[in-house]
N, C-alpha and C positions, 0 to 999 in steps of 0.2 A: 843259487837257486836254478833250477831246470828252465825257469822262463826268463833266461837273459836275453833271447834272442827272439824277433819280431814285434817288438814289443812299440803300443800302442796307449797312449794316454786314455785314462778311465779319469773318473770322476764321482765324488761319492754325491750321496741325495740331494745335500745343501749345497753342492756347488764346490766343495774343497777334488782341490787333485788328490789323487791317491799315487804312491809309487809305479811306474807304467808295467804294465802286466802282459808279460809275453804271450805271443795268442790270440790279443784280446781282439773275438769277434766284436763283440757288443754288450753294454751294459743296458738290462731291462729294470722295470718296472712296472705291475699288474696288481688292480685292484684286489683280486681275490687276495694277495701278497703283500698288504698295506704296509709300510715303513721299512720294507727291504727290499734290497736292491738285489740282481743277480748279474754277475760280470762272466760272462760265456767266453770262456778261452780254449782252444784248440791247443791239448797238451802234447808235449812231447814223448812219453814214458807215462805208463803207467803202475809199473811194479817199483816200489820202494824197496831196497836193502836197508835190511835192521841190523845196524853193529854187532858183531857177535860178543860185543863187552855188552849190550844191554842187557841181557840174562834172559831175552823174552823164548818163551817156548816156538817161538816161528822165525821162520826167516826172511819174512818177503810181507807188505803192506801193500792196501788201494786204498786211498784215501779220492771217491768221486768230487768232495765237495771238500772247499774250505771254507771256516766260518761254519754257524749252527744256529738256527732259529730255538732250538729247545730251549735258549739263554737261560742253562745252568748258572749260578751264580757260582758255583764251587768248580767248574770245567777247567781242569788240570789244562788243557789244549789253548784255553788262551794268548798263551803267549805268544803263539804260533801268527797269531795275526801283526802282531810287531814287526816280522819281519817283511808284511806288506805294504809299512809306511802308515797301519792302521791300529787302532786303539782294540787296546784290549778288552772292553767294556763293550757299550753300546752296537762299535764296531763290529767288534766278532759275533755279534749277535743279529744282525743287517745286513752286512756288507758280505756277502756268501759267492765267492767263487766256483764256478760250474765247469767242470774240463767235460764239455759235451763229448768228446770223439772217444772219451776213456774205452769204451766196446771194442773199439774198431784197433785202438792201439793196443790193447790188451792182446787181441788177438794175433796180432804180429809178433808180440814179443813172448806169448808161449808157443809160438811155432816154429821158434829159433830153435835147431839142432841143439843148442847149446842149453838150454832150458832142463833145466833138474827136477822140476815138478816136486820144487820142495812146497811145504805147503805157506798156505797165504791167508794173512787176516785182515778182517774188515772192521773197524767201526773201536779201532786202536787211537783213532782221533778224534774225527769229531762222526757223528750217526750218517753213514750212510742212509737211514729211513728216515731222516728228518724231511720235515712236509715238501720241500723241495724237490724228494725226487718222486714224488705224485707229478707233478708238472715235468721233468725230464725223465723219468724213466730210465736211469741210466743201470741197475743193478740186473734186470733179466740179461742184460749180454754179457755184465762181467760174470753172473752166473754160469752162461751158458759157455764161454769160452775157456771158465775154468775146467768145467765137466768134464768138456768137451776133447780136451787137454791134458785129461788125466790128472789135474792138479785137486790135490786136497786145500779145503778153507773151513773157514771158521767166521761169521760173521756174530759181532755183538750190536745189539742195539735197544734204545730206550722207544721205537718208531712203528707204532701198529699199522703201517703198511707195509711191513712184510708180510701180512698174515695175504695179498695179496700174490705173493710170490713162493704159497707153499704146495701149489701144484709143482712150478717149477722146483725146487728145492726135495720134493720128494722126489723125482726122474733124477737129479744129480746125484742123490743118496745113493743109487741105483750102482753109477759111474766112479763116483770118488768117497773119499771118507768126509762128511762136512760135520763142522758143529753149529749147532745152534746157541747164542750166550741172547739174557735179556739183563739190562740195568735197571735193578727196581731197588731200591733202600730207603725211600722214605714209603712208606706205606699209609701217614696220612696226609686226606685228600686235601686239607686244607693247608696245611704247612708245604705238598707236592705245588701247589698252585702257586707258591710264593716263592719255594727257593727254587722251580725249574718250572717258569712258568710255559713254556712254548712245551710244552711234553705231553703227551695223550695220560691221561689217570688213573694212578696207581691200579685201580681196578680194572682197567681196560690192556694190561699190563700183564697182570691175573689172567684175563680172559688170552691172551697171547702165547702165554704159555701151555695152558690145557687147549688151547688149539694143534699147537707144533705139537704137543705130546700125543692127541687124541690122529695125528695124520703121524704113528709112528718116528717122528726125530726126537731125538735127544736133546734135551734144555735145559742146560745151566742159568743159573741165576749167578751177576754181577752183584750182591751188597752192598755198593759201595758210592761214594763215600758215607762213613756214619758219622752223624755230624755231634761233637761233643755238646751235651745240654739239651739236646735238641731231639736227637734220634736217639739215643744210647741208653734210656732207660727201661727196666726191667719190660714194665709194658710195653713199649714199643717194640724192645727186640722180639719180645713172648709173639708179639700181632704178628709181625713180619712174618716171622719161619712157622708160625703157623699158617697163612698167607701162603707162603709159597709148597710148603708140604700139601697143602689142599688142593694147590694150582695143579702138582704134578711136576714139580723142579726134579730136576735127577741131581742136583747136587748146589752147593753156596758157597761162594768166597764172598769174605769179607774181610772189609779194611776200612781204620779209620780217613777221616778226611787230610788231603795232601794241601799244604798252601805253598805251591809253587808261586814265581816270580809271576806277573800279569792278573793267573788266578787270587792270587792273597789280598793284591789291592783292591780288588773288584767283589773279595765277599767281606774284607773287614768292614768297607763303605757300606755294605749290603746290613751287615750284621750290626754295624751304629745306626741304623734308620729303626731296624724293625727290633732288635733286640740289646740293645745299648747295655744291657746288666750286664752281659757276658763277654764285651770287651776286652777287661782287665784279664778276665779266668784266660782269655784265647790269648792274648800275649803272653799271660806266665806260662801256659801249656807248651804254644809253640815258639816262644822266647823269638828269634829272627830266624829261624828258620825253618825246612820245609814238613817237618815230621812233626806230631804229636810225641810226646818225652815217650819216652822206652816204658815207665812206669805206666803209663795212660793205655799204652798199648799191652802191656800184657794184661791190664785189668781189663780190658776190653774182650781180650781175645779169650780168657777164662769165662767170661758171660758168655760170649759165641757160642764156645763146648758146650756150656748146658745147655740152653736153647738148640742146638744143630742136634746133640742127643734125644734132647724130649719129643721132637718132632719129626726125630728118625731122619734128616738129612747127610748126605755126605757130605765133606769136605771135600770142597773144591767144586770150582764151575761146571767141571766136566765136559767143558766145549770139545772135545777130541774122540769122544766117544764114538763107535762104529756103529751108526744110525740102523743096520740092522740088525743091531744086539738091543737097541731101546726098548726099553720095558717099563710101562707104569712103575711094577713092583721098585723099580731104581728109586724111586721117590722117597720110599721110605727103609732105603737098604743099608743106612747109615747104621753105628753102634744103636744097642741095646739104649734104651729112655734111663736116664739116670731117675725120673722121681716116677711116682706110681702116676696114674690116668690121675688130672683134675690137680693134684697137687703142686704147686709156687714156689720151684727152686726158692732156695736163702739167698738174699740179697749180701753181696759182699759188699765192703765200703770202701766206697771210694778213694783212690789214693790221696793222700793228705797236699800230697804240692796244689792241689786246684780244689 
């Protein structure tokens, strides 16, 4: 870990030690913030190398915040708090580390000669717009330093406070190539409340993206996770992508739900309280490991095609797209509608193993 060194004993709400965290100015606490904590550590770096085995289309991460109040139950990023000495569960959902200086070191280290101004993604972890940086503020400078830098980015996020930072974002458009991504895949309000409850409202989500689109930037849409049983039938997908075709999305990735290590135990717990019938189906699905079967997955992804057809989306989030080539029209620039206006794709059946 990058914080072996000055490290200072923190302590979580109830009094437990936590692993000491290099940096650490101080851990708060603030009523507006009720049951989380924030641990303000003065980081050393703030550009991450992404392995070039990962396959990801970037090369370089900022992650401002560890930990996420959205407390997804399905947050693939969980794990990531393990190696704070802190739970995967409750924890990563409370206990939120803050590298306040992130701006200031950002800025040093794209001013390094050596700097390739290759590009850089945000919100690859956990939401940089999660309600914490209402109270720190920290993305206008890494904005501005990437701009400023010449550096192309890409931010995704589930967090309507960026709609706060699209003055800024439209001047960096100006300067570097950026993309805009939002994570929206449950589109009802009631099931959104339950399985990511810290998250502003499917609707409010909607309204997020016909903002970024209506100031000119480009806005892919994240679908993801689709949660089998849950999110993946006919209606549901039909609501979504028409949802987001109406929003103004220039384009949809989707993918079914991932149960990595940390994440898995913290939504099959989740999914025995609230949905107990589906237990059994989600262990034969994804047996002990991290995928949904191969079969599950391309029956999924054949319902995506019709839907992303009938509602005229493209494939793919389109976060990379040249913000001043953004056009409404993208919205709907995907293939030709496979069924005529009004008419109900055939429901295909579901694969027999679940």
């Amino acid at each position: 870990m990058r914080w072996d060194a000055q490290k200072t004993e923190a302590t979580t709400s109830d009094g437990g030690a936590l692993l000491p965290l290099a940096g650490l100015v101080r851990s708060v606490r603030t009523p507006e913030f009720a049951g989380i904590t924030f641990h303000e550590v003065l980081a050393k770096s703030a550009l991450n190398r992404v392995p070039p085995t990962s396959g990801m289309p970037f090369s370089w991460t900022i992650n401002p915040y560890r930990g996420c109040s959205h407390a997804c139950v399905y947050c693939f990023a969980r794990k990531t708090h393990s190696y704070l000495n802190l739970d995967t569960g409750l924890d990563f959902d409370s206990q939120l580390v803050v590298k306040t200086n992130i701006g200031e070191v950002l800025r040093r280290e794209v001013a390094k000669p050596s700097w390739q101004r290759e590009h850089v993604a945000m919100g690859t972890n956990t939401d940089p717009y999660q309600r914490a940086e209402g109270r720190y503020r920290l993305m206008p400078d890494i904005i501005r330093a990437l701009a400023e830098s010449g550096t192309s980015f890409s931010i995704l996020t589930k967090g309507t406070l960026l709609s706060r930072d699209i003055p800024l974002l439209r001047e960096a458009g100006r300067q570097v190539t950026i993309g805009m991504g939002i994570s929206l895949s449950v589109i009802d309000a009631d099931l959104s409340s339950v399985v990511e409850p810290g998250t502003p409202t499917p609707r409010a989500r909607l309204d997020l993206i016909s903002r970024l689109r209506e100031a000119g930037l480009a806005c892919g849409v994240m679908a993801m996770p689709i949660l089998p049983w849950l999110t993946d039938s006919d209606e549901a997908l039909d609501r979504l992508f028409a949802a987001l075709a109406g929003a103004g999305a220039t384009g949809v990735s989707v993918g079914a739900l991932h149960l990595r290590p940390g994440a898995r135990e913290w939504y099959m717990a989740w999914l025995s309280k609230h949905h107990p019938g589906l237990v059994g189906r989600y262990r034969r699905l994804y047996g002990s490991g991290t995928y949904a079967s191969a079969e599950y997955r391309t029956w999924l992804a054949e319902r995506v095609r019709v839907y992303r057809r009938r509602h005229g989306l493209a494939a793919g989030a389109r976060f990379f797209r040249d913000n001043e080539r953004a056009d409404p029209a993208l919205a709907r620039a995907g293939s030709k509608p496979e069924s005529k206006p009004g008419s109900k794709p055939e429901r295909q059946p579901e694969p027999t193993l679940f």
